[in-house]
C-alpha positions, 0 to 999 in steps of 0.5 A: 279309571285309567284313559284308554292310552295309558293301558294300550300298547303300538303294534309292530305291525304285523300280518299273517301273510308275512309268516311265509315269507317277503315280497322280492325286490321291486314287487309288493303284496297284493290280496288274491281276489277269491272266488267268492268276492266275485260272486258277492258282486253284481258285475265285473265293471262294478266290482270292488269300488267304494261309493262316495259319500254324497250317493251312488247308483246301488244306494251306498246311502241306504246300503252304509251306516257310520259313526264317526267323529268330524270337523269341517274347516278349510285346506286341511292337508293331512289327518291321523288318529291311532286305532285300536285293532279288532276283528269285528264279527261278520255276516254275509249277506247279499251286499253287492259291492265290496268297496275299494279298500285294497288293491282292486280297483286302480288309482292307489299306488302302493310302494312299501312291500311290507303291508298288503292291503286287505291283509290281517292285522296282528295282534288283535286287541282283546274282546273281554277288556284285556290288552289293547294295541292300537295302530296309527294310521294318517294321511297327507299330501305332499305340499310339492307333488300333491299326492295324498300319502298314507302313513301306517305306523308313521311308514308310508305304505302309498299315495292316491295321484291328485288327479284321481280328485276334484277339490281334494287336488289341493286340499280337504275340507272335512275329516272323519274318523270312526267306523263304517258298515257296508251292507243291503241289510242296514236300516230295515228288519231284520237289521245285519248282524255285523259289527262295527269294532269290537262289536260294543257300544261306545257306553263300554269305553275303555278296554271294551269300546273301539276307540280313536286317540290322539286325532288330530289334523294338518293345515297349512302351518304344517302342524299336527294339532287337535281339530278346534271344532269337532262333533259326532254322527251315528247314522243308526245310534240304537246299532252303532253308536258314538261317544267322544268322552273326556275322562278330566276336565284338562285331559283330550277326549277319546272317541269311542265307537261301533256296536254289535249290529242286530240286537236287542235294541238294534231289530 
């Protein structure tokens, strides 16, 4: 079988916004906020922000579910991984908080004014095991300035000031990469109907599959290389599950994530 890389190709990175037209000098792209993510949200105060991880006041941990690849270590500065792009399937439910993953809540300061955050992707891979494009996409702080600078494409789009952070300030202690699913019908019956990725199991693999290639991560010597150590976490495996396969025994792994959502075998 031929690896998932070999048969994918890098995207210039493209989004729909950008067919009419460019952002004059000195400003950027910024999503406009609609009418109905503010009605998806429970207060103005509330509105837009991401929870972290470790638990929140609207339960962000019975209200997500991931699958992810990770590695734990020490003063890790940066991380990248290359995805392929898809538009996965939606459904709208009563999920009271939209996350930070543009421009709405404060902190990010963007400074490339080609990308628009929250903005459509194009191409999109195919759903029936067609052609793939694949983006890369990293993180890493600058050893000077301790900004946390998002690369997209190896162009960096903006940077999170350190002083948004605790220990992140200096460095990192944990990478993921994989997906996440945001909504209040996680974990019960009837389960949401929301894909993760192209909406296949990881089982799907090549062509199929939503997959992250070449992860690799940074430390103090300043070199990209592949985590030493490295496992796999599917918080609802039966919906979204997870699968860092080697196709040789001397190739690097690819993993494969995501699933449909409500199914057959995810009520």
């Amino acid at each position: 079988m031929v690896s998932a890389q070999n048969e994918s190709f890098r995207s210039n990175l493209f989004q729909v916004w950008q067919k009419s037209g460019r952002c004059p000098k000195g400003t950027i792209p910024i999503r406009r906020v609609r009418k109905e993510d503010l009605l998806r949200a429970n207060s103005f105060k509330n509105f837009g922000k991401k929870f972290p991880i470790g638990g929140s006041k609207l339960g962000a941990e019975v209200n997500r579910s991931t699958a992810i690849l990770v590695t734990l270590g020490y003063n890790y500065i940066g991380a990248t991984g290359e995805i392929n792009v898809w538009n996965p399937m939606l459904q709208v439910d009563s999920y009271k908080s939209t996350g930070c993953f543009d421009l709405t809540c404060s902190g990010f300061v963007q400074t490339n004014p080609m990308v628009g955050l929250g903005g459509t992707i194009e191409p999109m891979s195919s759903i029936s095991g067609g052609q793939q494009f694949i983006i890369a996409v990293g993180i890493f702080q600058d050893p000077q300035s301790g900004n946390w600078w998002l690369k997209v494409q190896n162009q960096p789009v903006g940077y999170w000031p350190p002083t948004l952070f605790g220990y992140l300030s200096h460095s990192a202690t944990l990478v993921e990469w994989g997906g996440e699913v945001f909504s209040s019908e996680l974990k019960k019956v009837p389960h949401t109907g929301t894909a993760m990725g192209s909406g296949d199991y990881a089982g799907a693999r090549a062509y199929y599959a939503s997959f992250v290639s070449t992860p690799r991560i940074v430390d103090y010597s300043l070199q990209l290389k592949y985590p030493e150590r490295v496992g796999t976490w599917a918080d609802e495996p039966t919906c979204y599950s997870v699968d860092n396969f080697q196709e040789t025994y001397t190739s690097e792994p690819v993993f494969y994530y995501g699933g449909p959502g409500r199914s057959r075998d995810c009520h």
